[in-house]
N, C-alpha and C positions, 0 to 999 in steps of 0.2 A: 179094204180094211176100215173098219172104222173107229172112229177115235172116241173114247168114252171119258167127259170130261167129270170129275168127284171134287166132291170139298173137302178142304183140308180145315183143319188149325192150323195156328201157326205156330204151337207145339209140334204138329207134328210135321209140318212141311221144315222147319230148323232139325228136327231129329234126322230129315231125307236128307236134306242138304250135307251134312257131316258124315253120312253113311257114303254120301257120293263121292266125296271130298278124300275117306279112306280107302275108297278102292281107285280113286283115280289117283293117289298117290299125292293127294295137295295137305299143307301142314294148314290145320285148321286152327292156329291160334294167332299167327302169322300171314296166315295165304302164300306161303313161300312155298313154290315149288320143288320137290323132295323126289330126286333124281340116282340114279345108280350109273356105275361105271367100272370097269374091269380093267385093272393094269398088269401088265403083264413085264416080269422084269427076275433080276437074278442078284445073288452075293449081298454087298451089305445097302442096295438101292432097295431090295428085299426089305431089309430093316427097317430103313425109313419109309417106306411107303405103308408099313403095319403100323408104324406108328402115326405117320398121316389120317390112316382112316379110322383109329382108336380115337384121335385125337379130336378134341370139344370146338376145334374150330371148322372139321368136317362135320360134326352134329348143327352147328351152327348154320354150315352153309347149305344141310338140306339135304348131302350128298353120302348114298352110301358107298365104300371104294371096296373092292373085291379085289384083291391082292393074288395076283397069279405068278409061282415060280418057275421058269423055262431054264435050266441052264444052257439049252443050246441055245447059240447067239442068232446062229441062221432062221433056225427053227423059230423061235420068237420071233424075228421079222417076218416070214412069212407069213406066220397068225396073223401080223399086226395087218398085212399088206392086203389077206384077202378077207380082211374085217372079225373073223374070228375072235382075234385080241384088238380090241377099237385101238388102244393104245399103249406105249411101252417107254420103260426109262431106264436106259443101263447102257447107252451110247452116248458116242462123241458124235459130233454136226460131220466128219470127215470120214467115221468109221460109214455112215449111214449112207453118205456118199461115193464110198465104194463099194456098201450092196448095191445101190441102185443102180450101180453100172453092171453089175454082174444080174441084177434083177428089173428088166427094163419096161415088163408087161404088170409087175406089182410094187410101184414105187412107194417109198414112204414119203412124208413132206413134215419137217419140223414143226413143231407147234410152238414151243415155248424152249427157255434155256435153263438148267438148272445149276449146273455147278461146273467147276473146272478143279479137276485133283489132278496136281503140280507132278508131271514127270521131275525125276532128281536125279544127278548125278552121284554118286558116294564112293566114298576110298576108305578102305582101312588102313593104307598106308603115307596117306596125306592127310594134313587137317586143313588148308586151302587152296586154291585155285592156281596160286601162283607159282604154290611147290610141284606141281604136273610136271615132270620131267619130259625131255626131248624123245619122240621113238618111244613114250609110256603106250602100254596097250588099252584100250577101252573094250569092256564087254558089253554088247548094245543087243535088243531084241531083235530075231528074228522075224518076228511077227509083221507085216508091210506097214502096219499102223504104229506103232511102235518104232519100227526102226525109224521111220517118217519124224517121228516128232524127236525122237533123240536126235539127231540128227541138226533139225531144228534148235533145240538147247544148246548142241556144241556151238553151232554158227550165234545164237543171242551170246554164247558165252565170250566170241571173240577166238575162238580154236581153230575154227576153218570159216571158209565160207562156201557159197553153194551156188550151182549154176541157176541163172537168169529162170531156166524152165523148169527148177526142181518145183515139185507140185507136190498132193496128196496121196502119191504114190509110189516117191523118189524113194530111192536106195543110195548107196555110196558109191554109184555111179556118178552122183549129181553131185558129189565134191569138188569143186573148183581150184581149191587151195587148200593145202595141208603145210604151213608153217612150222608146224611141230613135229614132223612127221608121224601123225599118230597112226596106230593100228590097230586095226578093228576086231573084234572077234565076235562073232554072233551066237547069241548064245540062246537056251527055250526062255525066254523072259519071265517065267515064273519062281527061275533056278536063281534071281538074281543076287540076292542075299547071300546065297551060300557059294558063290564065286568070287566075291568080294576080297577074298585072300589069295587067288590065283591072278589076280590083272592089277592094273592099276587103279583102276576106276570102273565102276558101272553104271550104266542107267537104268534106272528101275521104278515101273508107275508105279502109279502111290499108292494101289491095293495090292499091289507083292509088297511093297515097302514097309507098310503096314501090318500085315501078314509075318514079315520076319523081323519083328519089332524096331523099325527105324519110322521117324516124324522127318517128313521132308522138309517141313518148316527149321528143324534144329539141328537134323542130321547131316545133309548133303550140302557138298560142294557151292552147289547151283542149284536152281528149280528154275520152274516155267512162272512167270508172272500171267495175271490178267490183261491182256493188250493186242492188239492186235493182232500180232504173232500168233497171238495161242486163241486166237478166235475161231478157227474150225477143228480146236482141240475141247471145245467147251462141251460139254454136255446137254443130253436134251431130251425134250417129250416128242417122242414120233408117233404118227398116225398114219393110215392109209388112206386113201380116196376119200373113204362110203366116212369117217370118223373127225376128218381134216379140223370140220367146224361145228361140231358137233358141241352143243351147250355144256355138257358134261363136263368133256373133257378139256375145254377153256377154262374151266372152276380151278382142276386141278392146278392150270400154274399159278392159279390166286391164292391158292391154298398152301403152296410151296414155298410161297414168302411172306406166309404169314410169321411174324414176329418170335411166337414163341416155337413153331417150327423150327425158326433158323439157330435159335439159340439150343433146341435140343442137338440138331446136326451136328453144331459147332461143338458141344461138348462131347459130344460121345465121340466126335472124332478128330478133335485134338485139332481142328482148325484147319483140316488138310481137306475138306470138299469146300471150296471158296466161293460161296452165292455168286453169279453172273447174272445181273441185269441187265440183257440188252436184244434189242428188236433181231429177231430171225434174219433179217437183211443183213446186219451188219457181219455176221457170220459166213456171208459169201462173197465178205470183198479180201 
């Protein structure tokens, strides 16, 4: 082949360069490279991630976000896992942890952390913690993740405690001690609002909670604080293999704490998704 060299201007070699600049996808007033990314996710992480990629500090950063809704929970991991969806946000560090046991050839790996919304205890017929009568029933979720962390709150709260080996996938097997003798009822965790007059107390996460107009910050008993405890209760950005490290989607958690982000979140939901700052490590101790 041979190469045929021509003279330019340098009008018109600056008109090529810009021409090159928009189809390779580079911001030509900046040099900032101008990237796309697909999240895939459900409910009100939905919300916020349309508002993420509307928002001026995604224009800013160059990134355009393609907002995908999956409400199956598996389904969407499996996208995430065999690259289909690079990445997704609508789980806990623990929930993710027991696909990957149940899915061991498409694992996800955390990338970033974004929020922790406070499982709550609530009574309609207590107004504190210490009115809990002896032998009270508690209605707690079914669900293994869920029951998991209720469970958890009782033992923070001082109610029972829990065997040495209760893990990420303990049941009320892994009660050690019941002082009060409370009793359990399991219940569809969704229904939890609306049994609230049937038991003495329920535990109920903070998008049912929400959903049946109660604020975990004002309304319950109890909640889950930021700490330890509730470190593989936090929320997070997962990825599959082929996505892990991928430029993209590391923007994303920079983008997730940007300032006036955090302040939309907070208001539109009443302060009940609590920013988590902390390295993916600290989540597996």
């Amino acid at each position: 082949m041979r190469v045929i060299y021509i003279k330019h201007s340098k009008k018109i070699l600056v008109a090529v360069a810009i021409a090159a600049g928009l189809v390779l996808g580079l911001g030509t007033s900046t040099g900032a490279s101008a990237s796309s990314v697909t999240v895939g996710t459900q409910g009100t992480d939905a919300q916020i991630w349309r508002h993420i990629a509307k928002s001026s500090a995604a224009k800013q950063a160059h990134l355009t976000i393609h907002v995908k809704e999956v409400t199956d929970s598996v389904q969407l991991n499996q996208a995430t896992g065999d690259g289909t969806i690079p990445v997704n946000a609508f789980q806990s560090f623990s929930y993710m942890q027991a696909y990957n046991k149940e899915n061991p050839t498409k694992k996800l790996t955390a990338v970033g952390t974004t929020y922790l919304e406070p499982m709550g205890l609530y009574s309609k017929k207590i107004k504190h913690l210490k009115q809990l009568p002896k032998g009270a029933t508690i209605g707690i979720p079914e669900d293994p993740a869920n029951l998991t962390r209720g469970l958890k709150l009782l033992k923070m709260a001082g109610l029972i405690t829990l065997k040495p080996n209760f893990n990420a996938l303990g049941n009320v097997s892994g009660i050690k001690s019941n002082p009060r003798q409370l009793k359990f009822r399991q219940i569809d965790g969704s229904t939890g609002p609306r049994v609230l007059s049937d038991v003495d107390a329920v535990l109920i996460s903070n998008t049912v909670a929400q959903d049946g107009g109660l604020n975990v910050l004002k309304d319950s008993l109890v909640h889950e604080k930021v700490n330890r405890e509730t470190n593989q209760d936090v929320n997070i950005l997962a990825a599959g293999d082929k996505y892990r490290n991928n430029k993209s989607v590391k923007k994303l958690i920079k983008l997730y704490r940007n300032k006036g982000i955090q302040r939309y979140i907070k208001n539109e939901f009443h302060g009940t998704k609590v920013e988590v700052i902390k390295p993916i490590s600290a989540l597996k101790k």
